[in-house]
TORKOL-4160 file (C-alpha; in steps of 0.2 Angstrom, whole numbers, padded with zeros to 4 digits, m for minus):
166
<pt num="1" X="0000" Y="0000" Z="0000"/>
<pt num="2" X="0005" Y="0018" Z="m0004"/>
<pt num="3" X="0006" Y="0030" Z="0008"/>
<pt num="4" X="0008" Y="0046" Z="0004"/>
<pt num="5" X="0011" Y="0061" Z="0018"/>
<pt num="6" X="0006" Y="0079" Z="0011"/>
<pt num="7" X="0016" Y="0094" Z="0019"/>
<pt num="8" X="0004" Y="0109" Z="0021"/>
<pt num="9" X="0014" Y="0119" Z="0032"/>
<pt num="10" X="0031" Y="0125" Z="0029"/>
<pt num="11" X="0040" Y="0121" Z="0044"/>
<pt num="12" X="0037" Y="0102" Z="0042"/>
<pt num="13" X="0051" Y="0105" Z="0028"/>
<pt num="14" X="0063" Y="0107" Z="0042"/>
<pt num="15" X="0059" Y="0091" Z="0049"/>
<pt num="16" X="0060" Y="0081" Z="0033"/>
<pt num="17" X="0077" Y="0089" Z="0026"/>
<pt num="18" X="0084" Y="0085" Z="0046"/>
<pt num="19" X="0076" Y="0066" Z="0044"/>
<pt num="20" X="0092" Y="0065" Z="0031"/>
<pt num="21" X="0107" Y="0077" Z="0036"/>
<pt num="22" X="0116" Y="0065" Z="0040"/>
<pt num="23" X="0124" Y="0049" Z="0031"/>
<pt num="24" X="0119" Y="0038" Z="0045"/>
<pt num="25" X="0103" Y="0046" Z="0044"/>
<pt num="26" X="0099" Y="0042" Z="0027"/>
<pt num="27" X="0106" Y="0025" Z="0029"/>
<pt num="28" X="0094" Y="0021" Z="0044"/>
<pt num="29" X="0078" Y="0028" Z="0033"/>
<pt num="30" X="0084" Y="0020" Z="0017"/>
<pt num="31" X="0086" Y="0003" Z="0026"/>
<pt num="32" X="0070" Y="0006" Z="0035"/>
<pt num="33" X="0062" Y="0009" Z="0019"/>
<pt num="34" X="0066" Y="m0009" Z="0014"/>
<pt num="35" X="0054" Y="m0018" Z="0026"/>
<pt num="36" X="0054" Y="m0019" Z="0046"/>
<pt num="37" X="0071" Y="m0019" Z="0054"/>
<pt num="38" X="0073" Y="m0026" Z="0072"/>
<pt num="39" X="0081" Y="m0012" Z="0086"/>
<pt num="40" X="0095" Y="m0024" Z="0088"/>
<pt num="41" X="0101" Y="m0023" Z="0069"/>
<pt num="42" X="0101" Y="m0005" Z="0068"/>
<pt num="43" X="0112" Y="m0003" Z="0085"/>
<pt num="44" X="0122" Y="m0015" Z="0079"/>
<pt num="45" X="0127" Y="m0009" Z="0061"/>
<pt num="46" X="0125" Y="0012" Z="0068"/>
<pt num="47" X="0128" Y="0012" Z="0088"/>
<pt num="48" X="0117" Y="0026" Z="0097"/>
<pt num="49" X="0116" Y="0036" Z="0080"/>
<pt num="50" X="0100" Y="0022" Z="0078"/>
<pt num="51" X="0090" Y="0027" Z="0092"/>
<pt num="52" X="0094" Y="0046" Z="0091"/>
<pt num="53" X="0086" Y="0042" Z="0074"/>
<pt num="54" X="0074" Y="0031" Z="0079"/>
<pt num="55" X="0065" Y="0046" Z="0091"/>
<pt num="56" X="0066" Y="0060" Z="0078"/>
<pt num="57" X="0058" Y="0050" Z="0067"/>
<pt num="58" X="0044" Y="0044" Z="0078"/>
<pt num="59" X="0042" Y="0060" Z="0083"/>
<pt num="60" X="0038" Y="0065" Z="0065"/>
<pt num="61" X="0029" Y="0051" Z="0062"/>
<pt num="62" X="0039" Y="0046" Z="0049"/>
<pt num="63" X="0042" Y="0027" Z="0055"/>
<pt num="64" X="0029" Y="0014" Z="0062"/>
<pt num="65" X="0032" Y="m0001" Z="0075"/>
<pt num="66" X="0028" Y="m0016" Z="0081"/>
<pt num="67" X="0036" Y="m0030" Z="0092"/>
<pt num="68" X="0043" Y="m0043" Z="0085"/>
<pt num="69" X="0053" Y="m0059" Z="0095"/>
<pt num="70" X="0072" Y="m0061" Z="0091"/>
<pt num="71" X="0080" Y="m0073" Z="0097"/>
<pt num="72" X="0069" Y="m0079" Z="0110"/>
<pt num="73" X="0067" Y="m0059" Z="0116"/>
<pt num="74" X="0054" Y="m0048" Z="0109"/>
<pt num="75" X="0059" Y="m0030" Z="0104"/>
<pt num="76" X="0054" Y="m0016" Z="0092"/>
<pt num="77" X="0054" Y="m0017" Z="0075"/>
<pt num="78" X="0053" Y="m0002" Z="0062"/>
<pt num="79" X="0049" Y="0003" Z="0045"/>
<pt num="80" X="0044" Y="0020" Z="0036"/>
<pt num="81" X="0027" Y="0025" Z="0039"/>
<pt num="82" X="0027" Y="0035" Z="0021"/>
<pt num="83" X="0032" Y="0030" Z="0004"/>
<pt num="84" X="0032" Y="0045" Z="m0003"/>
<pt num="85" X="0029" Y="0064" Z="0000"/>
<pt num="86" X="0019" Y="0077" Z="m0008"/>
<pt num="87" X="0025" Y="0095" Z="m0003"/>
<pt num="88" X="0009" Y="0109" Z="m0007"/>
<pt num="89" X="0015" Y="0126" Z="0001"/>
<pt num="90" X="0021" Y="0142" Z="m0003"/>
<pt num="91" X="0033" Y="0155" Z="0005"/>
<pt num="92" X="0038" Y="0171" Z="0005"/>
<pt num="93" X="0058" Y="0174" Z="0000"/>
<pt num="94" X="0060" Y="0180" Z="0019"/>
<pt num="95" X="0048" Y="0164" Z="0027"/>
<pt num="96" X="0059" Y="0152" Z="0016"/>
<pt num="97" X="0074" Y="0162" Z="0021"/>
<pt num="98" X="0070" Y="0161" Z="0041"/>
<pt num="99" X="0066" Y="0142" Z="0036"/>
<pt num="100" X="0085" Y="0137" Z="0028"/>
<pt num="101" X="0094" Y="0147" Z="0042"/>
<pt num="102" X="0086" Y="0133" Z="0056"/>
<pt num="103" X="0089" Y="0120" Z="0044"/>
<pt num="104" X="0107" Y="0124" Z="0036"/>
<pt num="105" X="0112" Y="0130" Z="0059"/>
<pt num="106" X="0126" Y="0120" Z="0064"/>
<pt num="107" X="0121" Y="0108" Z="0077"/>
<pt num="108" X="0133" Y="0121" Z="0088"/>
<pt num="109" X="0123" Y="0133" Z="0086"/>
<pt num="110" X="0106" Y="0123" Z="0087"/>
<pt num="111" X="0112" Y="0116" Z="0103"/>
<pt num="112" X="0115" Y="0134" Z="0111"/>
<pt num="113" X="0096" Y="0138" Z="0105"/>
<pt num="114" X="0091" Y="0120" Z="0114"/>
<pt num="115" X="0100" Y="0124" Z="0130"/>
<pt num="116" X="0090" Y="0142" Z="0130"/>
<pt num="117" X="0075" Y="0134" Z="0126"/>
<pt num="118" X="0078" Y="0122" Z="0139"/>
<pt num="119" X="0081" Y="0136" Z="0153"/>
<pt num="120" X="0065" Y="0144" Z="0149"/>
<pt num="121" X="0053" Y="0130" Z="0146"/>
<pt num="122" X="0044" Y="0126" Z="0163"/>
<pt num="123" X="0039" Y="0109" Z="0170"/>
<pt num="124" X="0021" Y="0111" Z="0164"/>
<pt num="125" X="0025" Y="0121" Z="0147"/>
<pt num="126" X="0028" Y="0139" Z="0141"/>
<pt num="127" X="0018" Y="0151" Z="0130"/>
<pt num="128" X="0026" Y="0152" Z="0113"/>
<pt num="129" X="0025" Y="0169" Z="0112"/>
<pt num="130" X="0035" Y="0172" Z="0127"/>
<pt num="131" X="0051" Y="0161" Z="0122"/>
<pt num="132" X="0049" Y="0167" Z="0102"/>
<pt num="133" X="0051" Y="0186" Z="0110"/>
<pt num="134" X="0062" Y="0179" Z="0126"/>
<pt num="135" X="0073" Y="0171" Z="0113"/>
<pt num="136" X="0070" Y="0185" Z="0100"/>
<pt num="137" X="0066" Y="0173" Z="0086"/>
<pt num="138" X="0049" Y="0173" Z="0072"/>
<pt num="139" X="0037" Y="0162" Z="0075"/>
<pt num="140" X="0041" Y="0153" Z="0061"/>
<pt num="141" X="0057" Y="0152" Z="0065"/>
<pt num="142" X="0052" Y="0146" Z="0082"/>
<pt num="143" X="0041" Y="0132" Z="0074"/>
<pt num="144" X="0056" Y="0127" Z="0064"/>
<pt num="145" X="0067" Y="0126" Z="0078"/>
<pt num="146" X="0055" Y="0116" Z="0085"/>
<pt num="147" X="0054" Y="0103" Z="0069"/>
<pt num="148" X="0070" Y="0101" Z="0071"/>
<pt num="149" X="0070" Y="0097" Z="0089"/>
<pt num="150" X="0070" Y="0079" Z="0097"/>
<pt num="151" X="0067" Y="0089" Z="0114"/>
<pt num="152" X="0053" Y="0101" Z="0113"/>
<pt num="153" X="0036" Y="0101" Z="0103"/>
<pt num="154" X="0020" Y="0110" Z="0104"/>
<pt num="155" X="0006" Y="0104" Z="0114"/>
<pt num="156" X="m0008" Y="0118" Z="0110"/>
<pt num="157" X="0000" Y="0135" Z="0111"/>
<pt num="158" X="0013" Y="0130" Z="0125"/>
<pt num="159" X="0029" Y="0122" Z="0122"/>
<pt num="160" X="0035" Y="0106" Z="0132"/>
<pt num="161" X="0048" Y="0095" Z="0133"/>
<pt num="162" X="0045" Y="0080" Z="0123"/>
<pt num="163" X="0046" Y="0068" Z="0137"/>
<pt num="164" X="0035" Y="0079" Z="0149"/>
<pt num="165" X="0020" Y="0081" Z="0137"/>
<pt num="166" X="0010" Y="0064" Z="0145"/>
C-alpha cells in the first residue's frame, strides 16, 4: 500500500530535510524503507546514531512499530510510515529564508538555541510567544526550531519538553 504524507505547512520541511542530514541518517531511513528492521540490527550496524534516529523519526511520524521476537526476546521493529511525500506550500523569500537558516544551523549553534530553550521552558509548558520574543526569534522560526528538535514540541499553544507532554 502507498502511503503518501502531504506537507501543508512549511516548517514540516525542516523536519523532513533534518530526517536525512546525516549519512547515517539516510542509511537508517533508506534501510528502513526496505521492510521492518529489528532495534538490535540497527544498533548494531550504527551504535546510538540508531535510536537518536529512531526518536526524531517517531516524533515526526515518519516510522511505524511493532514487536517482533528475536532470538527468544521480543523488541521493536521499524519501518517508514510513508512512501512517498507530496509537498503543497508556498513561502515568501524571507519565510523560506528564516526556514533554511534553522535547517542549514550548525548543530553548535542549534544546541545553544536548545539549552535556551531548555532554561525557559517550565515543567508544565511555556507560551510560545514568550520564548519566540524571550529568545528574540519569528514564529516561524520558532516552529522550525521546534521541527527540528527531538526535545521540545508544541502541545496547544505552549511548548514542552518531549518527554514531559503525557
Amino acid at each position: 500500500m502507498k502511503r503518501v504524507k502531504l506537507i501543508n505547512d512549511p516548517a514540516d520541511l525542516v523536519s523532513l530535510f533534518h530526517s536525512v542530514d546525516s549519512d547515517a541518517r539516510r542509511e537508517i531511513l533508506s534501510l528502513l524503507s526496505q521492510g521492518w528492521t529489528p532495534i538490535s540490527d540497527l544498533t548494531d550496524k550504527f551504535g546510538d546514531e540508531a535510536n537518536a534516529a529512531i526518536s526524531f523519526f517517531e516524533k515526526f511520524k515518519l516510522v511505524e512499530s511493532r514487536w517482533e521476537v528475536k532470538d527468544s526476546k521480543p523488541q521493536k521493529a521499524y519501518r517508514t510510515f510513508y512512501n512517498a511525500f507530496q509537498i503543497s506550500s508556498s513561502l515568501s523569500f524571507d519565510e523560506a529564508q528564516e526556514l533554511l537558516t534553522i535547517v542549514l544551523m550548525t548543530n553548535r549553534k542549534f544546541a545553544s538555541i536548545e539549552k535556551k530553550m531548555d532554561n525557559l521552558v517550565a515543567d508544565e509548558g511555556t507560551f510560545a510567544n514568550d520564548i519566540s520574543r524571550k529568545l528574540n526569534l519569528t514564529n516561524l522560526q520558532l516552529k522550525g526550531i521546534l521541527k527540528r528538535s527531538s526535545r521540545f514540541d508544541f502541545k496547544g499553544h505552549n511548548i514542552v519538553r518531549v518527554g514531559d507532554e503525557d
